[in-house]
Backbone atoms as SQL, in Angstrom:
CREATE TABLE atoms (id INTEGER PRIMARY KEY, chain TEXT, resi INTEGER, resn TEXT, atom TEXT, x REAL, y REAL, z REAL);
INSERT INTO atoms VALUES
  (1, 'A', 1, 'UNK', 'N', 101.338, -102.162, -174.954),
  (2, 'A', 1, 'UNK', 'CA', 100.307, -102.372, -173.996),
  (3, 'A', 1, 'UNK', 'C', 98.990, -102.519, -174.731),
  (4, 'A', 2, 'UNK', 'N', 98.394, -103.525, -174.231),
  (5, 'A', 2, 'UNK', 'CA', 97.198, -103.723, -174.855),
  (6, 'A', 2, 'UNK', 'C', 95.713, -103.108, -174.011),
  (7, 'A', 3, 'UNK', 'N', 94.686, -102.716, -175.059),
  (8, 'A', 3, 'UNK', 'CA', 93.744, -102.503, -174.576),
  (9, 'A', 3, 'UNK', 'C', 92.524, -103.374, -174.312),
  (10, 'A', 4, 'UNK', 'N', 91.799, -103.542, -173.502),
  (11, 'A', 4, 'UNK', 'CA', 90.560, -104.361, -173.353),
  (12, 'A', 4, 'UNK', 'C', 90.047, -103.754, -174.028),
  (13, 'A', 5, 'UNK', 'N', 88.700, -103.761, -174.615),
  (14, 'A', 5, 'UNK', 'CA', 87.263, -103.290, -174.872),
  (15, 'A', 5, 'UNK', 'C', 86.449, -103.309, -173.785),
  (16, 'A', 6, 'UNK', 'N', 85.941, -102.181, -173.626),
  (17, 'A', 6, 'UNK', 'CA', 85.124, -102.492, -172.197),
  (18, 'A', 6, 'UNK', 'C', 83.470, -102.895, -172.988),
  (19, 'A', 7, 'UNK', 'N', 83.002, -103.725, -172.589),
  (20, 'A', 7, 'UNK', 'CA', 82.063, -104.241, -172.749),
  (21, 'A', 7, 'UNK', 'C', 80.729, -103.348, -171.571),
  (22, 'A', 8, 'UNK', 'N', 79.922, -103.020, -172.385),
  (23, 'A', 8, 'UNK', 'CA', 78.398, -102.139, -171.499),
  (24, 'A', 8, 'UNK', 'C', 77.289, -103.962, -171.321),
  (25, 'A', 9, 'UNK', 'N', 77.637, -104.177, -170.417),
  (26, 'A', 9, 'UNK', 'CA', 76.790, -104.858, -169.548),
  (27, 'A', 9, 'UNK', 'C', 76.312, -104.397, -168.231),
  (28, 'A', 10, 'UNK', 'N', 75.068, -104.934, -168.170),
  (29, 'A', 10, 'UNK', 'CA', 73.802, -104.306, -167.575),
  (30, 'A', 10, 'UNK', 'C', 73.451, -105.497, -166.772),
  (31, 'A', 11, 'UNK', 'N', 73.057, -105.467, -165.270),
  (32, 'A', 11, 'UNK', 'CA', 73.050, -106.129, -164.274),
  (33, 'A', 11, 'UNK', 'C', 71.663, -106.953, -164.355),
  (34, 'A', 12, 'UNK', 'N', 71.933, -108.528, -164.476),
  (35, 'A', 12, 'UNK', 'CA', 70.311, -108.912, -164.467),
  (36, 'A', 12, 'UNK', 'C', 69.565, -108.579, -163.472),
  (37, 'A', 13, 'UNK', 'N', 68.511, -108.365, -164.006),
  (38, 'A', 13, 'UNK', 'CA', 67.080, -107.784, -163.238),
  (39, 'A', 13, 'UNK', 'C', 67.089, -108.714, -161.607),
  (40, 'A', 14, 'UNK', 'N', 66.390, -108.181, -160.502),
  (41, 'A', 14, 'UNK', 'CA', 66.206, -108.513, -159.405),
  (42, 'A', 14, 'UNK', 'C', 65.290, -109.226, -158.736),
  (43, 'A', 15, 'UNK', 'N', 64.609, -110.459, -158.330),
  (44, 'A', 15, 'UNK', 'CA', 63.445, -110.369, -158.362),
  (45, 'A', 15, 'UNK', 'C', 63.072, -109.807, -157.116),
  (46, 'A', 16, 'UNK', 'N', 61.952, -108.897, -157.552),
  (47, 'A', 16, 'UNK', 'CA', 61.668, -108.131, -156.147),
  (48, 'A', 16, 'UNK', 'C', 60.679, -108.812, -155.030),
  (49, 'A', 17, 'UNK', 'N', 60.540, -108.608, -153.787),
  (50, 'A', 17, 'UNK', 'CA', 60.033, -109.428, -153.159),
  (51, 'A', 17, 'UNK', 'C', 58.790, -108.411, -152.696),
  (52, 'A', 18, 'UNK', 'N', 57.543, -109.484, -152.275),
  (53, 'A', 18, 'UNK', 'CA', 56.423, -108.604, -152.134),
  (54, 'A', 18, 'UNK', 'C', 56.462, -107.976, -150.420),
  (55, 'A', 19, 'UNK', 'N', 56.103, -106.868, -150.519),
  (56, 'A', 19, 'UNK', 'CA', 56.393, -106.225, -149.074),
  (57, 'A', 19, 'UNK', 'C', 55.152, -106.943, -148.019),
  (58, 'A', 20, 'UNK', 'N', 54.480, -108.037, -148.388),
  (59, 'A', 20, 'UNK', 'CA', 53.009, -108.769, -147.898),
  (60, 'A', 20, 'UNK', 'C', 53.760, -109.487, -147.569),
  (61, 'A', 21, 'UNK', 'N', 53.603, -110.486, -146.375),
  (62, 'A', 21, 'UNK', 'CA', 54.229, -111.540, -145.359),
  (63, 'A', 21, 'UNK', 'C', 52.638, -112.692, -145.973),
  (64, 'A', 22, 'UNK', 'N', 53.581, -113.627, -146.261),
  (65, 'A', 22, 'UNK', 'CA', 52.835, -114.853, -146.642),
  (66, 'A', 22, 'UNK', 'C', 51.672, -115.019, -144.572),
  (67, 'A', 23, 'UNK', 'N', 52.005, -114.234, -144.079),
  (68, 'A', 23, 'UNK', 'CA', 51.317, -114.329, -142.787),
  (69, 'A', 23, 'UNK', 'C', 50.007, -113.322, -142.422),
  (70, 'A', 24, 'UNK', 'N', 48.891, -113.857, -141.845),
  (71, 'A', 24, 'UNK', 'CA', 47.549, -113.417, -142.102),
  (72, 'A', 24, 'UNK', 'C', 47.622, -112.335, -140.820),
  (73, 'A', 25, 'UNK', 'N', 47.205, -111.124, -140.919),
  (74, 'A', 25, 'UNK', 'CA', 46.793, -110.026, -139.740),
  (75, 'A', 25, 'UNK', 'C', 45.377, -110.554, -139.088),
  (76, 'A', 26, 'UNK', 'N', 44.533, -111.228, -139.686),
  (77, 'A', 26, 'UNK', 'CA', 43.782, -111.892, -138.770),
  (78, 'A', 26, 'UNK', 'C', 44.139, -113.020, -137.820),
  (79, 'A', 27, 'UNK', 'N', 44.644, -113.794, -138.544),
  (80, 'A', 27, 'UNK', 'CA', 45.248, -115.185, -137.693),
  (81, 'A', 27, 'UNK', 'C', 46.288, -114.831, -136.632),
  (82, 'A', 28, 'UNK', 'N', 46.751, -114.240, -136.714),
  (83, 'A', 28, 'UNK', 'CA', 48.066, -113.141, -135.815),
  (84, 'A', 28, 'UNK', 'C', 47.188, -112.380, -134.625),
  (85, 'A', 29, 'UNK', 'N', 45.979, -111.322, -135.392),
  (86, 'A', 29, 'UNK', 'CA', 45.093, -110.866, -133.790),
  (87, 'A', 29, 'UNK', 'C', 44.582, -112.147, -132.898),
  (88, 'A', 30, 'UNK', 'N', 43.943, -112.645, -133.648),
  (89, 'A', 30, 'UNK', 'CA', 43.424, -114.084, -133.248),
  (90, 'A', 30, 'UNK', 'C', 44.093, -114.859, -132.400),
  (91, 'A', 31, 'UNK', 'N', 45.399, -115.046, -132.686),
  (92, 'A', 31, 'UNK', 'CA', 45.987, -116.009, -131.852),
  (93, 'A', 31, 'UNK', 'C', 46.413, -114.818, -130.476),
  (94, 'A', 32, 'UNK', 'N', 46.347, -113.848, -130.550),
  (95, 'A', 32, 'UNK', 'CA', 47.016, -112.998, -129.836),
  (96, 'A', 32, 'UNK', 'C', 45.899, -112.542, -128.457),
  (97, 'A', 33, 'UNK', 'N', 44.696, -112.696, -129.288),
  (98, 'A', 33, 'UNK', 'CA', 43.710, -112.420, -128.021),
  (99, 'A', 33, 'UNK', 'C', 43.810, -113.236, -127.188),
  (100, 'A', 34, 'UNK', 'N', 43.405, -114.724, -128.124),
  (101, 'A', 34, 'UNK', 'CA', 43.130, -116.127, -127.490),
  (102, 'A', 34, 'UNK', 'C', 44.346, -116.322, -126.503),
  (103, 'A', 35, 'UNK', 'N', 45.609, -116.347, -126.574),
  (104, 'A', 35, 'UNK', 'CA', 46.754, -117.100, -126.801),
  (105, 'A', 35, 'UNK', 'C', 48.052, -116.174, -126.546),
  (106, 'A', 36, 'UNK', 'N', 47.474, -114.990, -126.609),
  (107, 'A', 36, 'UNK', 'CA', 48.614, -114.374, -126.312),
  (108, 'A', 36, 'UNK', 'C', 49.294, -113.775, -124.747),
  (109, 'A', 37, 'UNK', 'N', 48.677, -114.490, -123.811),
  (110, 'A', 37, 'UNK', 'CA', 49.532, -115.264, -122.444),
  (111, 'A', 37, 'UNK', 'C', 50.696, -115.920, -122.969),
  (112, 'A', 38, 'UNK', 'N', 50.892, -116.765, -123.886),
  (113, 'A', 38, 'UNK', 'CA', 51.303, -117.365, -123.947),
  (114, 'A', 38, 'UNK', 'C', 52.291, -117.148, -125.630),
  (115, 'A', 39, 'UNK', 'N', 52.650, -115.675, -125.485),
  (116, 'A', 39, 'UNK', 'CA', 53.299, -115.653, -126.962),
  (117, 'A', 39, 'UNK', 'C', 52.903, -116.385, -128.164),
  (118, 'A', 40, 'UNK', 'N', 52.182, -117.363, -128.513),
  (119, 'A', 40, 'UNK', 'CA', 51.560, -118.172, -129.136),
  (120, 'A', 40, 'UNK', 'C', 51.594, -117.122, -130.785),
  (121, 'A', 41, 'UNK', 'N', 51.407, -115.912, -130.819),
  (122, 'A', 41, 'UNK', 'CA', 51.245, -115.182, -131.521),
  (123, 'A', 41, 'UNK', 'C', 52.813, -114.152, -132.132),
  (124, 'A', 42, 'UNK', 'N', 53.626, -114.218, -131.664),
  (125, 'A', 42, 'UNK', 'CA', 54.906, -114.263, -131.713),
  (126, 'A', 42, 'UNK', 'C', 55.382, -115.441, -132.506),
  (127, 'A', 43, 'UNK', 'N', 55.052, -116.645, -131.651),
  (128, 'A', 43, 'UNK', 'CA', 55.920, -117.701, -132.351),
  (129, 'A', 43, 'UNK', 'C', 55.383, -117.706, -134.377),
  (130, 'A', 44, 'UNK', 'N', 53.890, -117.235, -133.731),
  (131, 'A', 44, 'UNK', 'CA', 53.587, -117.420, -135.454),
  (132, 'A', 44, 'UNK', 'C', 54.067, -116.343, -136.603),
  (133, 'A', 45, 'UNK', 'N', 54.590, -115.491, -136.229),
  (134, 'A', 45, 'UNK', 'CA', 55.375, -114.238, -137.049),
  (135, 'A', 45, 'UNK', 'C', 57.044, -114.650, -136.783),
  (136, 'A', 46, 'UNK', 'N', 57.616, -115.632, -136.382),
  (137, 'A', 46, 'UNK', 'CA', 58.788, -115.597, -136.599),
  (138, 'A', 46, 'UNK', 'C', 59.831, -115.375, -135.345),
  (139, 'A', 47, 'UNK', 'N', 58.946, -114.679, -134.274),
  (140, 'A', 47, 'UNK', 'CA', 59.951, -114.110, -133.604),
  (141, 'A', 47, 'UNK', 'C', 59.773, -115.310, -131.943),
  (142, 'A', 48, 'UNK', 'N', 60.989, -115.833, -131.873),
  (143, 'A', 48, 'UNK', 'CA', 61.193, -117.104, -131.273),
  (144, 'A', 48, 'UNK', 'C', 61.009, -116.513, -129.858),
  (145, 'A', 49, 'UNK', 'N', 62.684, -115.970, -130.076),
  (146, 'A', 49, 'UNK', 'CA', 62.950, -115.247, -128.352),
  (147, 'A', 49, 'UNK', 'C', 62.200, -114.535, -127.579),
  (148, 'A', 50, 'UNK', 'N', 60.940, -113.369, -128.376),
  (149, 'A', 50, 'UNK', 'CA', 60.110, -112.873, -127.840),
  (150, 'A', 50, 'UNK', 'C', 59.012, -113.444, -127.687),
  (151, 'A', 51, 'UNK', 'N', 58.774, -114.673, -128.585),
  (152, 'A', 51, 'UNK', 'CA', 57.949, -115.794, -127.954),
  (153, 'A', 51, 'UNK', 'C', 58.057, -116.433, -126.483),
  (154, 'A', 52, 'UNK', 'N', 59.211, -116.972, -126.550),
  (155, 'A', 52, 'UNK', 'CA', 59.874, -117.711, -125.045),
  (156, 'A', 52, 'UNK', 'C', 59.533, -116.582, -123.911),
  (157, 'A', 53, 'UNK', 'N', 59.915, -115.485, -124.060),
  (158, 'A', 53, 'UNK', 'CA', 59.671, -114.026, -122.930),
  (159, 'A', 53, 'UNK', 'C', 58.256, -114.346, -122.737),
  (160, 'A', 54, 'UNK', 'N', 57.621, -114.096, -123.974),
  (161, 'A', 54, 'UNK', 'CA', 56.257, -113.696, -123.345),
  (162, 'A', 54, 'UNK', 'C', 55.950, -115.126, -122.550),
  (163, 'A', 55, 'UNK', 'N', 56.140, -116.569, -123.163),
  (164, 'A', 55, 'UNK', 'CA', 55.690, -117.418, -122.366),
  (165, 'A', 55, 'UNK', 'C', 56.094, -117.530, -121.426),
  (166, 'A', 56, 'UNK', 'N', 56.961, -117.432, -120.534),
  (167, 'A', 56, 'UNK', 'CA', 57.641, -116.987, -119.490),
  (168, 'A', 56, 'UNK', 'C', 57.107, -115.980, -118.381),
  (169, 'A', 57, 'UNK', 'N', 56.939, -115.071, -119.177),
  (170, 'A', 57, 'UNK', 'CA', 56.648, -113.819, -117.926),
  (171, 'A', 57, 'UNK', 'C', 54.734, -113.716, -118.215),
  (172, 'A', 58, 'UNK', 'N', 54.041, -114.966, -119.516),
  (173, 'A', 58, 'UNK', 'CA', 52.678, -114.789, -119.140),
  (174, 'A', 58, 'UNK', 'C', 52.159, -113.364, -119.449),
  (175, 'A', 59, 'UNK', 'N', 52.888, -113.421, -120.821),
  (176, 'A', 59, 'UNK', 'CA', 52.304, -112.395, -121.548),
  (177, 'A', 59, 'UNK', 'C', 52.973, -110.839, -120.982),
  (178, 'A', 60, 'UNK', 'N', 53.913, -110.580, -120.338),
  (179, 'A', 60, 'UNK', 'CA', 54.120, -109.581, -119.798),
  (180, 'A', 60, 'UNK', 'C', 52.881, -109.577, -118.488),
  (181, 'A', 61, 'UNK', 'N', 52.262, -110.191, -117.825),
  (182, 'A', 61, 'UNK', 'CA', 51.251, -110.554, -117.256),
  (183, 'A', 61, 'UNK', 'C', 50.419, -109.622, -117.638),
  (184, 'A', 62, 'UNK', 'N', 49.895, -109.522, -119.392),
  (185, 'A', 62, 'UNK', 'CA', 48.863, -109.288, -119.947),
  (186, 'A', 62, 'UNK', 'C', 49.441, -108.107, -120.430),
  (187, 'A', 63, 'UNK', 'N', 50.204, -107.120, -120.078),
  (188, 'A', 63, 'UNK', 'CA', 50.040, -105.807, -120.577),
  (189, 'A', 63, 'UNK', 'C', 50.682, -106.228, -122.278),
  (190, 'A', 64, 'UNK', 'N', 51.654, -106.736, -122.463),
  (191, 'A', 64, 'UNK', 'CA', 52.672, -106.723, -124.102),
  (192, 'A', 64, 'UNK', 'C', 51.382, -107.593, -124.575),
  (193, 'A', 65, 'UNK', 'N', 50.543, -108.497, -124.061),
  (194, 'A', 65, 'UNK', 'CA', 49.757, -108.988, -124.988),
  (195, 'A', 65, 'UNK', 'C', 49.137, -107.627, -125.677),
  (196, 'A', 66, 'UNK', 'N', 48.582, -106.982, -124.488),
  (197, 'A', 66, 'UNK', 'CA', 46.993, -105.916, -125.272),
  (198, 'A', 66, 'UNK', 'C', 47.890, -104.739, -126.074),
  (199, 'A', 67, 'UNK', 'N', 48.977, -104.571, -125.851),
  (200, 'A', 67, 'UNK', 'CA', 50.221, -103.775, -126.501),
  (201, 'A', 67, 'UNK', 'C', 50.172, -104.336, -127.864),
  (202, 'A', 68, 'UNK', 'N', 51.057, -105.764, -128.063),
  (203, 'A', 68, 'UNK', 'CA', 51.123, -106.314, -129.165),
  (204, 'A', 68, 'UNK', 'C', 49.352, -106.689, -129.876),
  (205, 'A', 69, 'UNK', 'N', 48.469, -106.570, -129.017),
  (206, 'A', 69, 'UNK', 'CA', 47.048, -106.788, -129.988),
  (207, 'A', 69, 'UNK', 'C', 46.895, -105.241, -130.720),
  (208, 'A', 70, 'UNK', 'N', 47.256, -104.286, -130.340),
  (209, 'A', 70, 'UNK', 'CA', 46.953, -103.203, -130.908),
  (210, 'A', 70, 'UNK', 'C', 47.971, -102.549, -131.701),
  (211, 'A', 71, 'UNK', 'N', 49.084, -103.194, -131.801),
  (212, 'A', 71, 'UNK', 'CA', 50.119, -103.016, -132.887),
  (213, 'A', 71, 'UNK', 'C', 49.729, -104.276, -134.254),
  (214, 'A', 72, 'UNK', 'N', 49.489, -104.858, -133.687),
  (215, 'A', 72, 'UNK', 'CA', 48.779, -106.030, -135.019),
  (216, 'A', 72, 'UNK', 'C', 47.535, -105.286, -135.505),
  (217, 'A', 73, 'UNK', 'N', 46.857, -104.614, -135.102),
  (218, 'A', 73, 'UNK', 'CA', 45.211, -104.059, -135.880),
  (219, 'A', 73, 'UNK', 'C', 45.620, -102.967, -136.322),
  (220, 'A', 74, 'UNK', 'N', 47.131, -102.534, -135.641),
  (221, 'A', 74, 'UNK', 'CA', 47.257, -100.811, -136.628),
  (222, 'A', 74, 'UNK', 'C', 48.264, -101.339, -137.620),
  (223, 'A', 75, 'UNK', 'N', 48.614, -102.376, -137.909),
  (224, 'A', 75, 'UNK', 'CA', 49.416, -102.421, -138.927),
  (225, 'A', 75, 'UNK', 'C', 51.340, -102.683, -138.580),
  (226, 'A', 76, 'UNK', 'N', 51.331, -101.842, -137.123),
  (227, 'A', 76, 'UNK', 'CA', 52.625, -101.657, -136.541),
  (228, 'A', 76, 'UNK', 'C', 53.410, -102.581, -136.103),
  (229, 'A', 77, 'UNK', 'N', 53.198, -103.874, -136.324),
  (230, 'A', 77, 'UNK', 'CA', 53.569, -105.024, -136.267),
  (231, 'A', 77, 'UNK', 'C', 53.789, -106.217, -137.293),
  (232, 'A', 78, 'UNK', 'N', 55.191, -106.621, -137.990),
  (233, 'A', 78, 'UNK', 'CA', 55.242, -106.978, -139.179),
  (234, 'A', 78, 'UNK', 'C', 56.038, -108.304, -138.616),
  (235, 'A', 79, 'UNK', 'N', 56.032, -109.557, -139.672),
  (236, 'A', 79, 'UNK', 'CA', 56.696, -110.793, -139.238),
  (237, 'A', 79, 'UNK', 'C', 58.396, -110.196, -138.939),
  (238, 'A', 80, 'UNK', 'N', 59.057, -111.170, -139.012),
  (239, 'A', 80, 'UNK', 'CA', 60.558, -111.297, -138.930),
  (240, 'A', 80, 'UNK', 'C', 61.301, -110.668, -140.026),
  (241, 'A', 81, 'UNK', 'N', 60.360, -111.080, -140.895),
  (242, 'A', 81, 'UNK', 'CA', 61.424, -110.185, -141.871),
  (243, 'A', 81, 'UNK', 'C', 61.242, -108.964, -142.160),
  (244, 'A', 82, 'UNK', 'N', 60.252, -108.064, -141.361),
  (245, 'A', 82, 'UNK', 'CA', 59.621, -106.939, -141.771),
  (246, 'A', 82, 'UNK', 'C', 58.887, -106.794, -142.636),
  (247, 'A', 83, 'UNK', 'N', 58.099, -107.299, -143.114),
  (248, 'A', 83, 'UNK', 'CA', 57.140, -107.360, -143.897),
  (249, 'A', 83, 'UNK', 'C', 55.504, -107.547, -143.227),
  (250, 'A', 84, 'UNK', 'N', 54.790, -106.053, -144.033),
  (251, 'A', 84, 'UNK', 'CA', 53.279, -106.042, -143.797),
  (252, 'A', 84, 'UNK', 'C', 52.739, -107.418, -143.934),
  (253, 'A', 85, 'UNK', 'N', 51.843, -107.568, -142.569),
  (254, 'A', 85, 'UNK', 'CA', 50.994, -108.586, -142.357),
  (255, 'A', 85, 'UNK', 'C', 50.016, -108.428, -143.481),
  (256, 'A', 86, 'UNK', 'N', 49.723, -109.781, -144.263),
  (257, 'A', 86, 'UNK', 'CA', 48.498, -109.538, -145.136),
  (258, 'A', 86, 'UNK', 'C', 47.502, -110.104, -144.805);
């Protein structure tokens, strides 16, 4: 019976991804004051289906807008992939 040699190889490096969303926390409140009747501010972070809702039901008729405006200024609101608004 023969033996292998086990060979010590070491896993190439990862590239890590930045936890910052190529997407602006200003441009996001912004569209959300203006525009956010109209999910307009959703669609721009990624998230489709909760776009279509809000345009639909008219923003939650205003309340998920001023909800979602104050999760965008505390930070508590990140694109699709989870990643801090920069």
């Amino acid at each position: 019976m023969s033996s292998v040699p086990e060979e010590n190889v070491t896993p190439a490096p990862v590239a890590s991804e930045s936890n910052k969303s190529d997407k602006q926390k200003v441009a996001a409140a912004l569209l959300c004051w203006f525009l956010g009747y109209l999910g307009v501010h959703r669609f721009y972070l990624g998230y489709t289906g909760i776009g279509v809702a809000q345009l639909l039901t008219l923003g939650g008729c205003g309340i998920w807008t001023i909800i979602d405006f104050i999760m965008i200024l505390t930070g508590s609101l990140t694109d699709v992939d989870g990643r801090e608004l920069s």
